[in-house]
N, CA, C and O atoms as CSV, one atom per row, in Angstrom:
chain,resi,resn,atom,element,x,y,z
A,1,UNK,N,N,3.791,-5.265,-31.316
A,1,UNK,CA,C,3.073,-6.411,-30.804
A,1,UNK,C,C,3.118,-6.368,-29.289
A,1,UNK,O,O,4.174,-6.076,-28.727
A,2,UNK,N,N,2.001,-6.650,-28.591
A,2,UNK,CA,C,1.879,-6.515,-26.863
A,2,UNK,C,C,1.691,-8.237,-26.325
A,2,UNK,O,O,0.956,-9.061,-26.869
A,3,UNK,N,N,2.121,-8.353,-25.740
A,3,UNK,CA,C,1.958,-9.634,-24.903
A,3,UNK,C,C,1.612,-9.412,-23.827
A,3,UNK,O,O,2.179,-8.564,-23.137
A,4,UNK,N,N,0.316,-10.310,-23.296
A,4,UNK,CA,C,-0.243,-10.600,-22.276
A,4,UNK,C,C,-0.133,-11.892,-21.447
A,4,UNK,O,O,-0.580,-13.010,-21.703
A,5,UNK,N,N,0.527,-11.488,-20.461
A,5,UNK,CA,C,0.471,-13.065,-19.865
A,5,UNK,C,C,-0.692,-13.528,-19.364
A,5,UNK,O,O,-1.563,-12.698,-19.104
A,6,UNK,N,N,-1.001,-15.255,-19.075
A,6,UNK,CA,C,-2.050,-15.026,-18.423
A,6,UNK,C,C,-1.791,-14.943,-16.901
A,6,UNK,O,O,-2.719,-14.924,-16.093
A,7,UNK,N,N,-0.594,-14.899,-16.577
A,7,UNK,CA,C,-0.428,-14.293,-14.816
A,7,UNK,C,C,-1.139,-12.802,-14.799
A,7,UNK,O,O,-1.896,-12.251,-13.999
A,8,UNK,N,N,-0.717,-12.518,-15.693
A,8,UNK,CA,C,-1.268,-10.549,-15.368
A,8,UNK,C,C,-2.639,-10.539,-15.979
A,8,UNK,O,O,-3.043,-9.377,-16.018
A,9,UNK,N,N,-3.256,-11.142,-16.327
A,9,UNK,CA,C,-4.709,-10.581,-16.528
A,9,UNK,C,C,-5.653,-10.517,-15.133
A,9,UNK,O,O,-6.669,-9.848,-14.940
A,10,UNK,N,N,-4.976,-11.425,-14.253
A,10,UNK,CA,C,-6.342,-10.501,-12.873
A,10,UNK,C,C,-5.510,-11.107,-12.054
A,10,UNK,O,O,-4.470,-11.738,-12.240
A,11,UNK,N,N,-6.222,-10.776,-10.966
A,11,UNK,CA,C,-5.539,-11.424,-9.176
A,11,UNK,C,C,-5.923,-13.075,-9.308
A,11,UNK,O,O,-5.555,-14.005,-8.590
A,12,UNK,N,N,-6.589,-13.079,-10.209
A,12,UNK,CA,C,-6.841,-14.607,-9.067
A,12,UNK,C,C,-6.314,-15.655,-10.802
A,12,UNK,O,O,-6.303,-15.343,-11.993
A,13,UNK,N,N,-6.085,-16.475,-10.303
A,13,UNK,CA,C,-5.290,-17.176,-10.875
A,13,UNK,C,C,-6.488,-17.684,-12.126
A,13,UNK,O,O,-7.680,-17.942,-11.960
A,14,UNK,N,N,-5.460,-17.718,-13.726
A,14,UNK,CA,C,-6.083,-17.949,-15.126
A,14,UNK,C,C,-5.582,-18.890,-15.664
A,14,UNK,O,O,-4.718,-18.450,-16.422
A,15,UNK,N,N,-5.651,-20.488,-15.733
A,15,UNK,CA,C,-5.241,-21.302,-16.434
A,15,UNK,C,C,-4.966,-20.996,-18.160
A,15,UNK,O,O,-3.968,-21.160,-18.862
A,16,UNK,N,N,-6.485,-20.426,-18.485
A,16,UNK,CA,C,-6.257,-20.222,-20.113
A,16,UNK,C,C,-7.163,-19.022,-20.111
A,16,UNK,O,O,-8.355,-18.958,-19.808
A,17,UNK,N,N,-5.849,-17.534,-20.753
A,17,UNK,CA,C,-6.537,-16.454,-21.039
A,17,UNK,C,C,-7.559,-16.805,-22.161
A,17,UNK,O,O,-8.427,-15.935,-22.087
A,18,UNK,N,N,-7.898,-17.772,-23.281
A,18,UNK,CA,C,-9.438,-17.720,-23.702
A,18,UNK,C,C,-10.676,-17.746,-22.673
A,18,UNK,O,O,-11.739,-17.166,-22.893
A,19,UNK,N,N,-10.422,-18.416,-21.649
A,19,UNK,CA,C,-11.493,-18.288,-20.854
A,19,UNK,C,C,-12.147,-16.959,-20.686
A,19,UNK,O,O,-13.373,-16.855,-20.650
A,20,UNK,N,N,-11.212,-15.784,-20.566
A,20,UNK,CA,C,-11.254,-14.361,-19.810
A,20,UNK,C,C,-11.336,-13.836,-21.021
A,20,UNK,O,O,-12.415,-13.243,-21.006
A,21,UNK,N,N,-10.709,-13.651,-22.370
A,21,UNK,CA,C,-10.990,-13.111,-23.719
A,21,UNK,C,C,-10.814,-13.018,-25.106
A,21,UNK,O,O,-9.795,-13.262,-25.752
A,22,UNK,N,N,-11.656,-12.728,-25.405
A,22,UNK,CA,C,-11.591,-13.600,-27.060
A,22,UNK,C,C,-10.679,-12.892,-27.783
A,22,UNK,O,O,-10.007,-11.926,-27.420
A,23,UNK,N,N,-10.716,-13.622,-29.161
A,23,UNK,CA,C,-9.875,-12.417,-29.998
A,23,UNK,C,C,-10.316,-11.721,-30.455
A,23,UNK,O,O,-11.518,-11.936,-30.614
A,24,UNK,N,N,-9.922,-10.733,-30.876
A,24,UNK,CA,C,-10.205,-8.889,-31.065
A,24,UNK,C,C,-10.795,-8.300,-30.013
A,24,UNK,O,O,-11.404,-7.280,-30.334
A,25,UNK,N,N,-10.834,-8.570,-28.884
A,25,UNK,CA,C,-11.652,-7.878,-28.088
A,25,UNK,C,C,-10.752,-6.744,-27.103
A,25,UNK,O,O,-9.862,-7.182,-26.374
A,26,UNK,N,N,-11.056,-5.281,-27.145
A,26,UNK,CA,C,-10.294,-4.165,-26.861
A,26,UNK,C,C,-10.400,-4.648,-25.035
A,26,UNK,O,O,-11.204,-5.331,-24.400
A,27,UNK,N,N,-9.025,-3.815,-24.635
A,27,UNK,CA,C,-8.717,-4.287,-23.613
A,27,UNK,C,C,-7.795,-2.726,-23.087
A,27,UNK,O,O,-6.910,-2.172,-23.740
A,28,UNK,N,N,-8.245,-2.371,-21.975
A,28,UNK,CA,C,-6.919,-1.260,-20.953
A,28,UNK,C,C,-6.098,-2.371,-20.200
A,28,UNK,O,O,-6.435,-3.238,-19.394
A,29,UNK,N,N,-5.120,-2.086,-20.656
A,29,UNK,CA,C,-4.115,-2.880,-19.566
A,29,UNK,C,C,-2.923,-1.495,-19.423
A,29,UNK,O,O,-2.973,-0.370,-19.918
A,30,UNK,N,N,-1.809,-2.191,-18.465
A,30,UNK,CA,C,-0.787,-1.153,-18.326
A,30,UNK,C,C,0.484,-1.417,-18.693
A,30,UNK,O,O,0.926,-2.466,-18.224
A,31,UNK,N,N,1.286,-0.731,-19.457
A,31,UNK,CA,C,2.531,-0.977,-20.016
A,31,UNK,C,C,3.604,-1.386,-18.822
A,31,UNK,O,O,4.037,-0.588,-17.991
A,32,UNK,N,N,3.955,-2.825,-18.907
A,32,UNK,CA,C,5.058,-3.243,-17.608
A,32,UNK,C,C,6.508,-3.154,-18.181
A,32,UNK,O,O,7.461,-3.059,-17.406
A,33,UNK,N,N,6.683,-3.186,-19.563
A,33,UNK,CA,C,8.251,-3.679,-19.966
A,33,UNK,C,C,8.392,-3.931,-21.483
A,33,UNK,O,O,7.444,-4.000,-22.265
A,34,UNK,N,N,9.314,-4.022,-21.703
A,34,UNK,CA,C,9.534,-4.437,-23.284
A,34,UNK,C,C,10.892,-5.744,-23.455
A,34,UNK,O,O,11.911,-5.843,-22.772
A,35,UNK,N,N,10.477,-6.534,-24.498
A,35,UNK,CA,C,11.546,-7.761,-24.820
A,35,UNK,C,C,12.398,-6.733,-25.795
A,35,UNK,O,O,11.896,-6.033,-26.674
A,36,UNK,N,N,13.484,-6.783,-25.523
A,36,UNK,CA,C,14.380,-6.009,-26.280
A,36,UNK,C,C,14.645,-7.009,-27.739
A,36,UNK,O,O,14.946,-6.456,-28.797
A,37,UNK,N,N,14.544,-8.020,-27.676
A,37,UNK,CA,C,14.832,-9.266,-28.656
A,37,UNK,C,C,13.927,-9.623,-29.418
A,37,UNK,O,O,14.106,-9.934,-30.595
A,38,UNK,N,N,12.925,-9.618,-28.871
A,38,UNK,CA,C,11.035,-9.487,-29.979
A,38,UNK,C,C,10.969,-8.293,-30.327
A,38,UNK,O,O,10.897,-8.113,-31.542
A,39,UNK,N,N,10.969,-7.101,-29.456
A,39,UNK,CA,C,10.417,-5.873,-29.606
A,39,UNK,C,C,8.990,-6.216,-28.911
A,39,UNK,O,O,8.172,-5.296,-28.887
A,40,UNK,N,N,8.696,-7.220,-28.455
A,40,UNK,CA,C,7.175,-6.769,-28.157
A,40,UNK,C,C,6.931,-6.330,-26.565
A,40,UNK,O,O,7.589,-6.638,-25.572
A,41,UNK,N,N,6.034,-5.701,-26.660
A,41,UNK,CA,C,5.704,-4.678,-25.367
A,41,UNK,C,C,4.995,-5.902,-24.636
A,41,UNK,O,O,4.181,-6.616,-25.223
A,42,UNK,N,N,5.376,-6.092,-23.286
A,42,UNK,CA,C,4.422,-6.630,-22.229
A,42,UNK,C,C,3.441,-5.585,-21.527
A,42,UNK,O,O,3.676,-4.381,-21.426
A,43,UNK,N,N,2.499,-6.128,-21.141
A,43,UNK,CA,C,1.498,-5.468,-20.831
A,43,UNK,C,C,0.666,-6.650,-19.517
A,43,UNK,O,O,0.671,-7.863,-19.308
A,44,UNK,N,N,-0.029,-5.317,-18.834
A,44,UNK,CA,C,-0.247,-6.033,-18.017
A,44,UNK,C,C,-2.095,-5.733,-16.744
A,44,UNK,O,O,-2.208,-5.022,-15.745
A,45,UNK,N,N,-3.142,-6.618,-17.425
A,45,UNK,CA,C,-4.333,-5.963,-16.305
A,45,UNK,C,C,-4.099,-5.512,-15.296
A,45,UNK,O,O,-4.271,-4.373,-14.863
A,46,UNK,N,N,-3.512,-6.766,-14.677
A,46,UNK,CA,C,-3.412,-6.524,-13.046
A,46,UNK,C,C,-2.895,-5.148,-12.372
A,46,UNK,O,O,-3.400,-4.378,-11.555
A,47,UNK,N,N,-1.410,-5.182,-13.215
A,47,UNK,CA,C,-0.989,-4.199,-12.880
A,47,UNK,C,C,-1.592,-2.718,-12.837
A,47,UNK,O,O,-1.355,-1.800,-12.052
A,48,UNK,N,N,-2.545,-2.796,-14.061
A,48,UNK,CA,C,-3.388,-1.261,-14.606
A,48,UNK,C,C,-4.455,-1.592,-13.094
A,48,UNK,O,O,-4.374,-0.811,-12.146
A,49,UNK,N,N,-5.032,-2.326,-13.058
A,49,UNK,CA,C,-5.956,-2.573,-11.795
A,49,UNK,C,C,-5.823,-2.184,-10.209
A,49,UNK,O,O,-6.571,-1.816,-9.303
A,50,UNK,N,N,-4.357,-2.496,-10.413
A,50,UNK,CA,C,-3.418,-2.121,-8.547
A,50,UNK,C,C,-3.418,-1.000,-8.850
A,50,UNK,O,O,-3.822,-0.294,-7.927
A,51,UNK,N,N,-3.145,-0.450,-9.756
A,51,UNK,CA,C,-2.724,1.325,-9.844
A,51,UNK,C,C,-3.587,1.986,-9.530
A,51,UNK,O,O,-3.563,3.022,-8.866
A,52,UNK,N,N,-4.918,1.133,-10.241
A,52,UNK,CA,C,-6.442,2.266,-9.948
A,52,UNK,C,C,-6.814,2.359,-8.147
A,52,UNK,O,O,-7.049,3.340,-7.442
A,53,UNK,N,N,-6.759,1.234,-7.896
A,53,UNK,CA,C,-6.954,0.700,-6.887
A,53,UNK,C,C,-5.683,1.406,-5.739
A,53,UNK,O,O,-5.750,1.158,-4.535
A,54,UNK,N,N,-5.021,1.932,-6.088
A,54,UNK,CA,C,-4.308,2.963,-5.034
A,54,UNK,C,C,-4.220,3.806,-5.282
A,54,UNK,O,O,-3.368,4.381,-4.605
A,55,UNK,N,N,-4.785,4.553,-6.191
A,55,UNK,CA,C,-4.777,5.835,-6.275
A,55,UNK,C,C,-6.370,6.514,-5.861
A,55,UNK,O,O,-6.579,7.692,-5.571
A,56,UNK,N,N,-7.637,5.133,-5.946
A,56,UNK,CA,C,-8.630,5.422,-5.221
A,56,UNK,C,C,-8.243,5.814,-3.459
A,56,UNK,O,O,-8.399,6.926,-2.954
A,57,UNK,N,N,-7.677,4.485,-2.698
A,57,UNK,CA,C,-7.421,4.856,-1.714
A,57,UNK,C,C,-6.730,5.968,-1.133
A,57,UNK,O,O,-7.109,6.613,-0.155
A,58,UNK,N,N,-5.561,6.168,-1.889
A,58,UNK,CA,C,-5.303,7.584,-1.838
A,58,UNK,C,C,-6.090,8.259,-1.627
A,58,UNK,O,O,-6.155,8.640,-0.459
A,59,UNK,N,N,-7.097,8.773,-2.587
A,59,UNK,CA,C,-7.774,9.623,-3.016
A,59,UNK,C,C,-8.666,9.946,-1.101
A,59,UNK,O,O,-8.663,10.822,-0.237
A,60,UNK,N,N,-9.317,8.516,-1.354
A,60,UNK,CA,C,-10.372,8.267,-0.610
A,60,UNK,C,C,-9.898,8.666,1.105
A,60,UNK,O,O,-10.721,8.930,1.982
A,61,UNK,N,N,-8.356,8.629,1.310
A,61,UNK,CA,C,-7.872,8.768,2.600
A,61,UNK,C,C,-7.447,10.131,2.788
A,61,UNK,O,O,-7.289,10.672,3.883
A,62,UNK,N,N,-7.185,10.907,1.113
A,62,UNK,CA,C,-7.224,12.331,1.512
A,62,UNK,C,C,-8.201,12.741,1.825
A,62,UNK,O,O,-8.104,13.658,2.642
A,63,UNK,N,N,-9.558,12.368,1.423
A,63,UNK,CA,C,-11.016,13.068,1.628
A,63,UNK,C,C,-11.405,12.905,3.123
A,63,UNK,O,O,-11.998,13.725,3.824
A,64,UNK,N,N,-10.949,11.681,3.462
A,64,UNK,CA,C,-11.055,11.358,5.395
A,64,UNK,C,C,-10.454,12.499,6.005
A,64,UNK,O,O,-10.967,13.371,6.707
A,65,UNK,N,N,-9.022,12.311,5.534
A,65,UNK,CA,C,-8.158,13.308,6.781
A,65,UNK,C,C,-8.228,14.783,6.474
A,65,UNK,O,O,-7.457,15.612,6.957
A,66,UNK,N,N,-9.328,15.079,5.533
A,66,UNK,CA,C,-9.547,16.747,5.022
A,66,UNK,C,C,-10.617,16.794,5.699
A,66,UNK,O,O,-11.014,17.953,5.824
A,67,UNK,N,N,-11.311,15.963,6.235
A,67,UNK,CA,C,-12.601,16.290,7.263
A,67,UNK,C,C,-12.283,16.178,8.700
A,67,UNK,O,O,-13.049,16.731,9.489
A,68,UNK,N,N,-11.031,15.397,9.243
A,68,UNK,CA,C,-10.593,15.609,10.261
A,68,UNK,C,C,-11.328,14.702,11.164
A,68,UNK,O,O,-11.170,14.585,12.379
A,69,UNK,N,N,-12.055,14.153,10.487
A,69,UNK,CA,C,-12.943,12.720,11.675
A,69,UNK,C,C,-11.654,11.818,12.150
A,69,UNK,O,O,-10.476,11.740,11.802
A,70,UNK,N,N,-12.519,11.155,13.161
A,70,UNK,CA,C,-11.576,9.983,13.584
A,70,UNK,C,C,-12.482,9.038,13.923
A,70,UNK,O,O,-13.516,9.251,14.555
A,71,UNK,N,N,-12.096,7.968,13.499
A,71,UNK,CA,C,-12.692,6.850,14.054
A,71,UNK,C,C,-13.433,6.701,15.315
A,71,UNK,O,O,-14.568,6.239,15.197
A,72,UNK,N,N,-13.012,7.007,16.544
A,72,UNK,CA,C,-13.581,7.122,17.509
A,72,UNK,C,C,-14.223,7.908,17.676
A,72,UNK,O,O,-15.263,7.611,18.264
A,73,UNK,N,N,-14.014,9.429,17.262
A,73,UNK,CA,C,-15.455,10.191,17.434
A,73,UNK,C,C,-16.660,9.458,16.500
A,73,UNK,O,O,-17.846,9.399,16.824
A,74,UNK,N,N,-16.166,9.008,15.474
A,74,UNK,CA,C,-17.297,8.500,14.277
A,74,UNK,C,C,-18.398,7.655,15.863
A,74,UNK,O,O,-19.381,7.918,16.556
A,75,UNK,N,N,-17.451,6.684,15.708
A,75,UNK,CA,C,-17.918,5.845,17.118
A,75,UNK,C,C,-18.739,6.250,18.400
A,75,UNK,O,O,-19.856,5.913,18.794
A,76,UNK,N,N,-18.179,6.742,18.695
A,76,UNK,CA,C,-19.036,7.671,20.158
A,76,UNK,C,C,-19.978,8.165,19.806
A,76,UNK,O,O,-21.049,7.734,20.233
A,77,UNK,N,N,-19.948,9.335,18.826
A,77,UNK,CA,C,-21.543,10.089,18.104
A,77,UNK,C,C,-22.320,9.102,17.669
A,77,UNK,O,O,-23.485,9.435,17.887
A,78,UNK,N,N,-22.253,7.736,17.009
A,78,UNK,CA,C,-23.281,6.627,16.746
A,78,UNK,C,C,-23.754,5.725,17.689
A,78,UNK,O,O,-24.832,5.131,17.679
A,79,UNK,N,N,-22.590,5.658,18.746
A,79,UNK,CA,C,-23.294,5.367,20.491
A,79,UNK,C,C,-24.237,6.047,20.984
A,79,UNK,O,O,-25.226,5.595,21.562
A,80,UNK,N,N,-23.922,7.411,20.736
A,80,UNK,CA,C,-24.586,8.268,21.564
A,80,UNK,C,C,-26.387,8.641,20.869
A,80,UNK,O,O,-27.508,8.898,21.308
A,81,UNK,N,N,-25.653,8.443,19.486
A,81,UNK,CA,C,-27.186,8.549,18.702
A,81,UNK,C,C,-28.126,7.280,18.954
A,81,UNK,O,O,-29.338,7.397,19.138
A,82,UNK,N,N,-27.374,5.917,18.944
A,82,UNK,CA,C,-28.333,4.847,19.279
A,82,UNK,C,C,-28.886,4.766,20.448
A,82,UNK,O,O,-29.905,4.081,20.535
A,83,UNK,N,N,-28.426,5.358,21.499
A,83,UNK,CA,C,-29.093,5.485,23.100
A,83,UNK,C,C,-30.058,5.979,23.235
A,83,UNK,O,O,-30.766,5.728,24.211
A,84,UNK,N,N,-30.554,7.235,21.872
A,84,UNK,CA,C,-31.545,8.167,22.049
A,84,UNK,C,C,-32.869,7.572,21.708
A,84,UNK,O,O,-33.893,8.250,21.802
């Protein structure tokens, strides 16, 4: 059995997870912990969400610094192009 809180289903605050989803409806979330005393697995959106969400940036900041731009040249070459 998985438990969902409704703190962990998104960033922004959920009075009542029916609002956000019904029953039976399939769901990715990310494994946070287990109740040793239920046995049931907590689980958690948010958490599956932050993960994606830094491993894009990651991603996205290796692809920057593998091209070797910098901000300021970005800058100057779009000065220099709008003058023309």
């Amino acid at each position: 059995e998985g438990i969902l809180r409704a703190s962990e289903l998104a960033r922004d605050r959920v009075e009542d997870a029916r609002t956000v989803l019904s029953v039976g409806q399939e769901i990715e979330a990310k494994y946070v912990g287990m109740d040793r005393k239920t046995r049931a697995i907590a689980l958690s959106i948010k958490a599956k969400d932050n993960d994606e969400e830094a491993a894009a940036v990651k991603d996205y900041s290796r692809g920057a610094t593998a091209t070797g731009a910098k901000l300021g040249d970005v800058l100057k070459e779009q000065l220099e192009n709008s003058g023309d």
